[in-house]
DSSP file (Angstrom, degrees, kcal/mol; ACC not computed):
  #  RESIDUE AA STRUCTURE BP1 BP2  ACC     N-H-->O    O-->H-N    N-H-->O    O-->H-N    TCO  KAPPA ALPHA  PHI   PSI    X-CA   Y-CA   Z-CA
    1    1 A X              0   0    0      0, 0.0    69,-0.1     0, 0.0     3,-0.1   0.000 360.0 360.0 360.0 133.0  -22.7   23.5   11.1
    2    2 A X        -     0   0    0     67,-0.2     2,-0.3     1,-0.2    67,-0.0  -0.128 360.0 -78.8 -88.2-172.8  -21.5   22.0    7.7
    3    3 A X        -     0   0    0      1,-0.1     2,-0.3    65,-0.0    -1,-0.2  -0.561  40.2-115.8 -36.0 128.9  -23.4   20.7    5.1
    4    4 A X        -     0   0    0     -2,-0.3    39,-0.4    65,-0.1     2,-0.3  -0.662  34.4-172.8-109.4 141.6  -24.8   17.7    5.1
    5    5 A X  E     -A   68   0A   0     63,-2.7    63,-0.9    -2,-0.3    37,-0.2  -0.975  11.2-142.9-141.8 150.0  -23.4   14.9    2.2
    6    6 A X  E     -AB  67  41A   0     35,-2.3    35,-1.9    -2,-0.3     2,-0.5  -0.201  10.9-157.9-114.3 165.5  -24.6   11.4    1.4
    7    7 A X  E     -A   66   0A   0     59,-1.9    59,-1.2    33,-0.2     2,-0.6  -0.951  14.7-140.7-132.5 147.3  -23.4    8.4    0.5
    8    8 A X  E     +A   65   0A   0     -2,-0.5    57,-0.2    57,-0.2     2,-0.1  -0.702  39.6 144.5-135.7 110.3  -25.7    5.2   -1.5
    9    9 A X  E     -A   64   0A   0     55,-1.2    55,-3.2    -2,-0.6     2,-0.4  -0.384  51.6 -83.2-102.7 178.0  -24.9    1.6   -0.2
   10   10 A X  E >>  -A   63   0A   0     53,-0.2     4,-1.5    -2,-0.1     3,-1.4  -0.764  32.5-117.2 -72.7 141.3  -26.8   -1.3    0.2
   11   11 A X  T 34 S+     0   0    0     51,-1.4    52,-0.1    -2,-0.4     5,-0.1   0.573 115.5  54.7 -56.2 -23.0  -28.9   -2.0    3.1
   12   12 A X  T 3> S+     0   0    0     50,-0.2     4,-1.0     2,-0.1     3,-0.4   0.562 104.4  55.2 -71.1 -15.4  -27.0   -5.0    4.1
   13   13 A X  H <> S+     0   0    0     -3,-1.4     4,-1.7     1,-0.2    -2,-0.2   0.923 116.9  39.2 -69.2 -49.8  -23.5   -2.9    4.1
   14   14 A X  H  < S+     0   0    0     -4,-1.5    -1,-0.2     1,-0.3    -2,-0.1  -0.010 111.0  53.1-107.4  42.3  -25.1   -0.6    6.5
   15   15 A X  H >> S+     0   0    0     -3,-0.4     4,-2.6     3,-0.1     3,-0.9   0.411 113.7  45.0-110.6 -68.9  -26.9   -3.2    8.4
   16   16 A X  H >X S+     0   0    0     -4,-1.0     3,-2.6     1,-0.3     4,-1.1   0.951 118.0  47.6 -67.0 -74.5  -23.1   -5.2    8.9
   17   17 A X  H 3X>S+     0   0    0     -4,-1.7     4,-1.3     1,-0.3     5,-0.8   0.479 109.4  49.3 -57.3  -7.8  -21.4   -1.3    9.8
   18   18 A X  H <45S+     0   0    0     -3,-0.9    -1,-0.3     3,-0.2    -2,-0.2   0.758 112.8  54.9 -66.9 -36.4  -24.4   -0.4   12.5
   19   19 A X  H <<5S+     0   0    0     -3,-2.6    -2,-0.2    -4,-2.6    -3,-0.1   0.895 121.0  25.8 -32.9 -60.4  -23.3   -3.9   13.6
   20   20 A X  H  <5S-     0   0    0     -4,-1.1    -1,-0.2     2,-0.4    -2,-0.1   0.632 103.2-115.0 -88.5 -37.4  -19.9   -2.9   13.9
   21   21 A X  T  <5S+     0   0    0     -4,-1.3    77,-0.6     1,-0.5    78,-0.4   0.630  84.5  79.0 112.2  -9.3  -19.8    0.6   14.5
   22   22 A X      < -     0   0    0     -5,-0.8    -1,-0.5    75,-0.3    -2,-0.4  -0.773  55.3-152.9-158.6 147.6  -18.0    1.6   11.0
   23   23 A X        +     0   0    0     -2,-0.3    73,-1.9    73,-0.2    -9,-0.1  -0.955  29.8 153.1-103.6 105.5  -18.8    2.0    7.6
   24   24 A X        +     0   0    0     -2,-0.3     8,-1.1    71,-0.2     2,-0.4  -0.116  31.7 120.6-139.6  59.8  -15.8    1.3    5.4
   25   25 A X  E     -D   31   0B   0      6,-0.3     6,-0.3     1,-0.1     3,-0.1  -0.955  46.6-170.3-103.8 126.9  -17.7    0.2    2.0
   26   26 A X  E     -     0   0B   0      4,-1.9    13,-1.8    -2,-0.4     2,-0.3   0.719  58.2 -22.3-102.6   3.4  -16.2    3.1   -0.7
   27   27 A X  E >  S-D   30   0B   0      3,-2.1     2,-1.0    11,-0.2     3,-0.5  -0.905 105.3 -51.6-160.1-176.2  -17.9    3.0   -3.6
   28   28 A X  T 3  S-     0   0    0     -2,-0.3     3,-0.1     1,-0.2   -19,-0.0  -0.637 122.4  -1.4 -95.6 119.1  -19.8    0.0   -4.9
   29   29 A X  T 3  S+     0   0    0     -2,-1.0     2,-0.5     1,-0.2    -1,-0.2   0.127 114.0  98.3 101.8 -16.1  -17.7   -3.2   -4.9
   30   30 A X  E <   -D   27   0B   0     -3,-0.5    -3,-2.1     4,-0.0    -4,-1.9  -0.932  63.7-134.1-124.8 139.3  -14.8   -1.6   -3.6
   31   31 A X  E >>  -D   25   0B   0     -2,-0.5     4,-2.2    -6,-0.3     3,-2.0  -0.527  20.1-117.0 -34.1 113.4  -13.4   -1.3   -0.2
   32   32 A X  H 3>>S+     0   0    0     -8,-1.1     4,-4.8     1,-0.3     5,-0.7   0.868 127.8  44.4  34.1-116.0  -11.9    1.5    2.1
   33   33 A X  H 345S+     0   0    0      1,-0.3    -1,-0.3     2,-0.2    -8,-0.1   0.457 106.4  58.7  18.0 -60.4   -9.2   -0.3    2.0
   34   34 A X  H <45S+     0   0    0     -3,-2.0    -1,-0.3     3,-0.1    -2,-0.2   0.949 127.6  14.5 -80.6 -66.9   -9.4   -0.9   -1.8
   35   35 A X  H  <5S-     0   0    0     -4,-2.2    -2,-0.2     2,-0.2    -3,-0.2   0.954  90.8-129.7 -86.5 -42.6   -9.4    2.8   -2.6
   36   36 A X  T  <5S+     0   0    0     -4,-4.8    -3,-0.2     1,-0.5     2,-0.1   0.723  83.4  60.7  98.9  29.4   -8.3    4.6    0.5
   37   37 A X  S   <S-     0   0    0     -5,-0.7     2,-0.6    -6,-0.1    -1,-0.5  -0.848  78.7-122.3-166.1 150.0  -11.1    7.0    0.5
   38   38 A X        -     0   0    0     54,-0.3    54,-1.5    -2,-0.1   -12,-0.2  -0.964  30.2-130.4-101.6 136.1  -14.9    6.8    0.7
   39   39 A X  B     +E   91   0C   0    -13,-1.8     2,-0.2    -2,-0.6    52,-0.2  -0.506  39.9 158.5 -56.5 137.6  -17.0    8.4   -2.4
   40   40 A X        -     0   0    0     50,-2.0    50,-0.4   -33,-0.1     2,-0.4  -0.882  21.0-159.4-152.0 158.6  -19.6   10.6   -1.4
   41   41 A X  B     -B    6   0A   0    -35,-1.9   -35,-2.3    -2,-0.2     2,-0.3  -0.866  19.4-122.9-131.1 176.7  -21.6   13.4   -2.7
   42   42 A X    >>  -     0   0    0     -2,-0.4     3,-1.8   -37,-0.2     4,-0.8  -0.739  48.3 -91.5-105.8 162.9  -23.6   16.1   -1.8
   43   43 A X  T 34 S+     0   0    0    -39,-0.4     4,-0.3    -2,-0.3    -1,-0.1   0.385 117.8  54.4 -26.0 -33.4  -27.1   16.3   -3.0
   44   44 A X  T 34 S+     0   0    0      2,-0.1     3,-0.4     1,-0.1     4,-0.3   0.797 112.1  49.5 -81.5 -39.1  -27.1   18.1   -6.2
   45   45 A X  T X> S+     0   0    0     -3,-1.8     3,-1.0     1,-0.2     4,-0.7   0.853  87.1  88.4 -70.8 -25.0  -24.5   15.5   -7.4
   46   46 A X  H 3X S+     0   0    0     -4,-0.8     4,-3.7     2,-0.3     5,-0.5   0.686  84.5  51.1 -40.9 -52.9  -26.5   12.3   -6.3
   47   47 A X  H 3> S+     0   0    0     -3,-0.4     4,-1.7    -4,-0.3    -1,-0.3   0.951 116.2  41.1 -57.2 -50.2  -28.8   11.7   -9.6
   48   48 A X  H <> S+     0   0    0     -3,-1.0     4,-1.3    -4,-0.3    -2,-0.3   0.856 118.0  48.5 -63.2 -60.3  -25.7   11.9  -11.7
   49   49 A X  H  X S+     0   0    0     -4,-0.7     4,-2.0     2,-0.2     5,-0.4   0.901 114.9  46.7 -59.3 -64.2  -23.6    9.5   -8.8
   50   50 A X  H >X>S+     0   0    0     -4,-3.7     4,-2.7     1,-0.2     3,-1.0   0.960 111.9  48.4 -66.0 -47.4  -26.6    6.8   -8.6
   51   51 A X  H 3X5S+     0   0    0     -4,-1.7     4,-1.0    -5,-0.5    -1,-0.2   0.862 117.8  42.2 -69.4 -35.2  -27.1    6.4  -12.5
   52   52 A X  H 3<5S+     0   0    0     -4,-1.3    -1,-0.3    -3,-0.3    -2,-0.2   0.750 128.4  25.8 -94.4 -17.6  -23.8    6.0  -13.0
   53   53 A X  H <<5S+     0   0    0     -4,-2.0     3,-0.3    -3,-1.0    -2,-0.2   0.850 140.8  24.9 -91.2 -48.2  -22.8    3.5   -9.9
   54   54 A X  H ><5S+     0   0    0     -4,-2.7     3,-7.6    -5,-0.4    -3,-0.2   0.482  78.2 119.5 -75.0 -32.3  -26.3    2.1   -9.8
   55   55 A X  T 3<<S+     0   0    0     -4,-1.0    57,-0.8    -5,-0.7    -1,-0.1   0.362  86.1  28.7 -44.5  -7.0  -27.6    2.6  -12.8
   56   56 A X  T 3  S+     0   0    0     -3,-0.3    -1,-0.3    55,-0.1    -2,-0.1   0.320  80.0 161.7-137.6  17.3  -28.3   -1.4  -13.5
   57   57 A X    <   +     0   0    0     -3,-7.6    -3,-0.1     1,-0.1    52,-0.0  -0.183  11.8 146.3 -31.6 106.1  -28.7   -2.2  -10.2
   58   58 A X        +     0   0    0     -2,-0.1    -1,-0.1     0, 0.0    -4,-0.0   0.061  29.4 128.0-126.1  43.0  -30.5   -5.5   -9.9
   59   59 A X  S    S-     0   0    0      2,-0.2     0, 0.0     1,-0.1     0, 0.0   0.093  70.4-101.0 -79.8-170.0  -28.9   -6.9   -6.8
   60   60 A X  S    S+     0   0    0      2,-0.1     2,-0.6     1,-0.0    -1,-0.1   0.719  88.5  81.6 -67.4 -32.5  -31.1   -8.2   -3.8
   61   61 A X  S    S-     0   0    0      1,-0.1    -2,-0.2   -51,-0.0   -50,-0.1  -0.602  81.5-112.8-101.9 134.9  -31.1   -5.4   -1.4
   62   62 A X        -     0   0    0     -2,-0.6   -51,-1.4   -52,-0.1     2,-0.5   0.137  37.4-129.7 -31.3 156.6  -32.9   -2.3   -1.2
   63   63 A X  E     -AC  10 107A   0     44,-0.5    44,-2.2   -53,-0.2     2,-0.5  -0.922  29.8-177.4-107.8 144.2  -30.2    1.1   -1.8
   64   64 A X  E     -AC   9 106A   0    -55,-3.2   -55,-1.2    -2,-0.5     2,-1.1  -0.910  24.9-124.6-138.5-177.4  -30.5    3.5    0.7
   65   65 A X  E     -AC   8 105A   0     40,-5.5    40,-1.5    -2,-0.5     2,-0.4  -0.721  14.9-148.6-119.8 103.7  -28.7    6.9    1.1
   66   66 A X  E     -AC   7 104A   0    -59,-1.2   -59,-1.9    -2,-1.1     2,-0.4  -0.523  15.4-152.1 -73.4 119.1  -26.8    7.5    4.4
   67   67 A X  E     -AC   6 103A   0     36,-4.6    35,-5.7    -2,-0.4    36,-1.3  -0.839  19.8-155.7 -90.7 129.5  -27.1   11.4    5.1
   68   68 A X  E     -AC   5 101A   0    -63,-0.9   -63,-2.7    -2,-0.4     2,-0.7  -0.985  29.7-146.3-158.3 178.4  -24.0   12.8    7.3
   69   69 A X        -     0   0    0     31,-0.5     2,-3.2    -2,-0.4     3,-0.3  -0.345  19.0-159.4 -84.6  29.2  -23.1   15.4    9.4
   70   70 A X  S >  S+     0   0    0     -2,-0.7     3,-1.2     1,-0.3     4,-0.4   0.330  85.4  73.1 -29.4 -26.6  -19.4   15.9    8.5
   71   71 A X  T 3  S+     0   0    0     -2,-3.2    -1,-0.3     1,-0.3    29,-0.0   0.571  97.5  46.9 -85.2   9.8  -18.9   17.5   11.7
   72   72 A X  T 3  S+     0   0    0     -3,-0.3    -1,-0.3     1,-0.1    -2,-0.2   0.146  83.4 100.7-136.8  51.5  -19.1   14.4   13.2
   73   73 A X    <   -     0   0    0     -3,-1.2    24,-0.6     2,-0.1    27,-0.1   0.767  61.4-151.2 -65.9 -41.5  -16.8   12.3   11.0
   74   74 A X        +     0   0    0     -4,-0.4     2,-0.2     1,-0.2     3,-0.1   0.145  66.9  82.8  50.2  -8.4  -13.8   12.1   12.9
   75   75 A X  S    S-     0   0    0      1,-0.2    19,-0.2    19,-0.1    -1,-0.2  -0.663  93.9 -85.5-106.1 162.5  -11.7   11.8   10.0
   76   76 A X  E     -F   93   0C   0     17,-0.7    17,-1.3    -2,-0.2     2,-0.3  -0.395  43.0-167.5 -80.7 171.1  -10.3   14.2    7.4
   77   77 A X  E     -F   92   0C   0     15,-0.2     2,-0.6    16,-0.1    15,-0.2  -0.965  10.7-174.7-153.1 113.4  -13.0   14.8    4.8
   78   78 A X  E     -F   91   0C   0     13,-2.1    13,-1.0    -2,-0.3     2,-0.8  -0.920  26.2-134.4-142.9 143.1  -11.7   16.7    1.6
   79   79 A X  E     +F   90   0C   0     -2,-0.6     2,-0.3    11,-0.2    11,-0.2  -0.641  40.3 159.3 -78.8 116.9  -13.1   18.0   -1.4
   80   80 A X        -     0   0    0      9,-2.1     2,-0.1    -2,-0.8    -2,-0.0  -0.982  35.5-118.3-148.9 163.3  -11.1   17.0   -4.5
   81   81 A X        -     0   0    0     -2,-0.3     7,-0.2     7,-0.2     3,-0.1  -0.108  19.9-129.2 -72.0 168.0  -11.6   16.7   -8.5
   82   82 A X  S    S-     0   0    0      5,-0.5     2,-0.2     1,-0.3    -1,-0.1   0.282  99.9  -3.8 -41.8 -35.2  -11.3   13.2  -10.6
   83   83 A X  S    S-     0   0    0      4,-0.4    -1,-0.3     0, 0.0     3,-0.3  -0.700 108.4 -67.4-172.3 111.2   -9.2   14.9  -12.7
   84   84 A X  S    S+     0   0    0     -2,-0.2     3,-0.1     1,-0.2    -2,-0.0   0.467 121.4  20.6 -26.5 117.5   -7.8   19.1  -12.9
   85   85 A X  S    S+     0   0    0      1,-0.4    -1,-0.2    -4,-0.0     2,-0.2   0.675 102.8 125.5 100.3  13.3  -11.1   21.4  -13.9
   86   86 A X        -     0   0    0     -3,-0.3    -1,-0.4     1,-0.2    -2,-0.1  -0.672  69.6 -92.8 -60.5 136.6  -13.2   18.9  -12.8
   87   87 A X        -     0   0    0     -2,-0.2    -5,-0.5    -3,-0.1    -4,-0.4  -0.324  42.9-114.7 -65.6 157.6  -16.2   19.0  -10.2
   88   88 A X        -     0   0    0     -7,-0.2     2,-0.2    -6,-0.1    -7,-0.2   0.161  27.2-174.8 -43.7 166.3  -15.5   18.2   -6.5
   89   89 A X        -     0   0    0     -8,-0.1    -9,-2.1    -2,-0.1   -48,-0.2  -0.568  28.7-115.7 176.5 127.8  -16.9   15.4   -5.1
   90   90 A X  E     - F   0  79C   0    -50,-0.4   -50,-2.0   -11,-0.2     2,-0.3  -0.405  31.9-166.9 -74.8 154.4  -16.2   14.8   -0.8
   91   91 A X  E     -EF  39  78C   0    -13,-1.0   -13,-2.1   -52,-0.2   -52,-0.2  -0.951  19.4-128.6-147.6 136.8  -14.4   12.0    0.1
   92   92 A X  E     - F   0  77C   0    -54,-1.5   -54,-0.3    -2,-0.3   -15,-0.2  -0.236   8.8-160.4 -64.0 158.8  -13.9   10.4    3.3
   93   93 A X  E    S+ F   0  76C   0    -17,-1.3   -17,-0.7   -56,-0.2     2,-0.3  -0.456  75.2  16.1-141.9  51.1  -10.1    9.7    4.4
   94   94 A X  S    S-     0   0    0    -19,-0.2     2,-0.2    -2,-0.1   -19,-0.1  -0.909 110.3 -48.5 150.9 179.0  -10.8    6.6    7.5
   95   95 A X        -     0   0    0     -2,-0.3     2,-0.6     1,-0.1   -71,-0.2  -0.533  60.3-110.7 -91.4 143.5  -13.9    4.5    8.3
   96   96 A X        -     0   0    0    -73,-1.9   -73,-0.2    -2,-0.2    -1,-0.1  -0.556  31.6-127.9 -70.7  99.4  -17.4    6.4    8.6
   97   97 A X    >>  -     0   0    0     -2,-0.6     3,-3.0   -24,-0.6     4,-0.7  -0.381  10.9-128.8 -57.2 138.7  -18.7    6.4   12.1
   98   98 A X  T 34 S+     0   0    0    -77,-0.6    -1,-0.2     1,-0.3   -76,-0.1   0.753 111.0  52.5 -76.2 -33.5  -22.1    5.0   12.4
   99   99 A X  T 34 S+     0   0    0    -78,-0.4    -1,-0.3     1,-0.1   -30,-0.1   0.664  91.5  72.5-101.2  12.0  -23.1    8.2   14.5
  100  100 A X  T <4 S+     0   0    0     -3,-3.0   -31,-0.5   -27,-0.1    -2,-0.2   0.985  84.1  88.5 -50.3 -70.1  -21.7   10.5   11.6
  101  101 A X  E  <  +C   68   0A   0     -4,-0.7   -33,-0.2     1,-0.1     3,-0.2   0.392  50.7 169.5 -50.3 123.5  -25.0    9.1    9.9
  102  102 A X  E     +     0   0A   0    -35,-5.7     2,-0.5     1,-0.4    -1,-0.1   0.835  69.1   5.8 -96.9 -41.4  -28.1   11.5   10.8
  103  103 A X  E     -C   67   0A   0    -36,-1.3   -36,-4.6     2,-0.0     2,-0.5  -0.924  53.5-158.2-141.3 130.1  -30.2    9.9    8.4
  104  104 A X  E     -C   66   0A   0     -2,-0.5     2,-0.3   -38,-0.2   -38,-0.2  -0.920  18.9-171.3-114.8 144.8  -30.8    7.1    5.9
  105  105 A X  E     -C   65   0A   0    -40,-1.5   -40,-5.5    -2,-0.5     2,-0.1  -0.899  26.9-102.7-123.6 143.5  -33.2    7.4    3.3
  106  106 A X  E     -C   64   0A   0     -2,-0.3     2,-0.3   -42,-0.2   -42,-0.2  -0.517  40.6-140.7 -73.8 159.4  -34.6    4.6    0.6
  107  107 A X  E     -C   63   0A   0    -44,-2.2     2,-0.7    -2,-0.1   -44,-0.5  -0.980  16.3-162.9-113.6 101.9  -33.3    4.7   -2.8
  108  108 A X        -     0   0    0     -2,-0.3     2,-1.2   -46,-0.1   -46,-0.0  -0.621  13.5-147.2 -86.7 127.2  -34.6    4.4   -6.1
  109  109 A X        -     0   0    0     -2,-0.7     3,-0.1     1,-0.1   -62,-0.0  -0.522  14.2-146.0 -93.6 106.3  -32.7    3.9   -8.9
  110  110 A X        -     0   0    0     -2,-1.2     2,-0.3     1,-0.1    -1,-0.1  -0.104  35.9-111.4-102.2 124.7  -34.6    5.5  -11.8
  111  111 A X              0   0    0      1,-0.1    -1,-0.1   -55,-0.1   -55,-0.1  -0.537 360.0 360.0 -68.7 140.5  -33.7    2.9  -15.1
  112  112 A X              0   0    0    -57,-0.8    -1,-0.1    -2,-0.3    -2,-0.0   0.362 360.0 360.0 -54.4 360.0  -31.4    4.3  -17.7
């Protein structure tokens, strides 16, 4: 059993992808698609990862934090740097299946 690592959308992104069946938002404002990867992190990194995507969040919709199971991704999942000597951070490599997700939790985004 892996680790579990999270991701923080909006509640209307993962509203449209329960719809669907897929998740393919990767970071905020950008696509799948767009990037060709989803961002995620694991727990310890999360404080650091919301302030800095979130951190002036004043959109309409709640954030929440999709917790998942990596062993039921279906898609490669690989740990890699930003840049050499640099932390890790997982990233997904294909669209997030909606039963990867074990749990979503609300989010608050603590003001800078």
């Amino acid at each position: 059993m892996s680790t579990h690592i999270v991701h923080l959308t909006e509640r209307s992104l993962w509203e449209e992808a329960r719809a669907r069946g897929t998740y393919e938002m990767s970071t905020r404002g950008k696509t799948l698609q767009e990037e060709g990867f989803i961002h995620c992190s694991t727990r310890a990194q999360l404080p650091k990862v919301a302030a800095f995507l979130y951190g002036s969040y004043d959109g309409p919709d709640e954030l929440v934090l999709l917790v998942i199971d990596p062993d039921r991704l279906g898609v490669p999942l690989k740990w890699e740097a930003p840049e050499p000597g640099a932390e890790e951070f997982p990233h997904i490599y294909g669209p997030l299946a909606v039963a990867a997700v074990v749990d979503v939790e609300p989010w608050q985004v603590t003001p800078r």
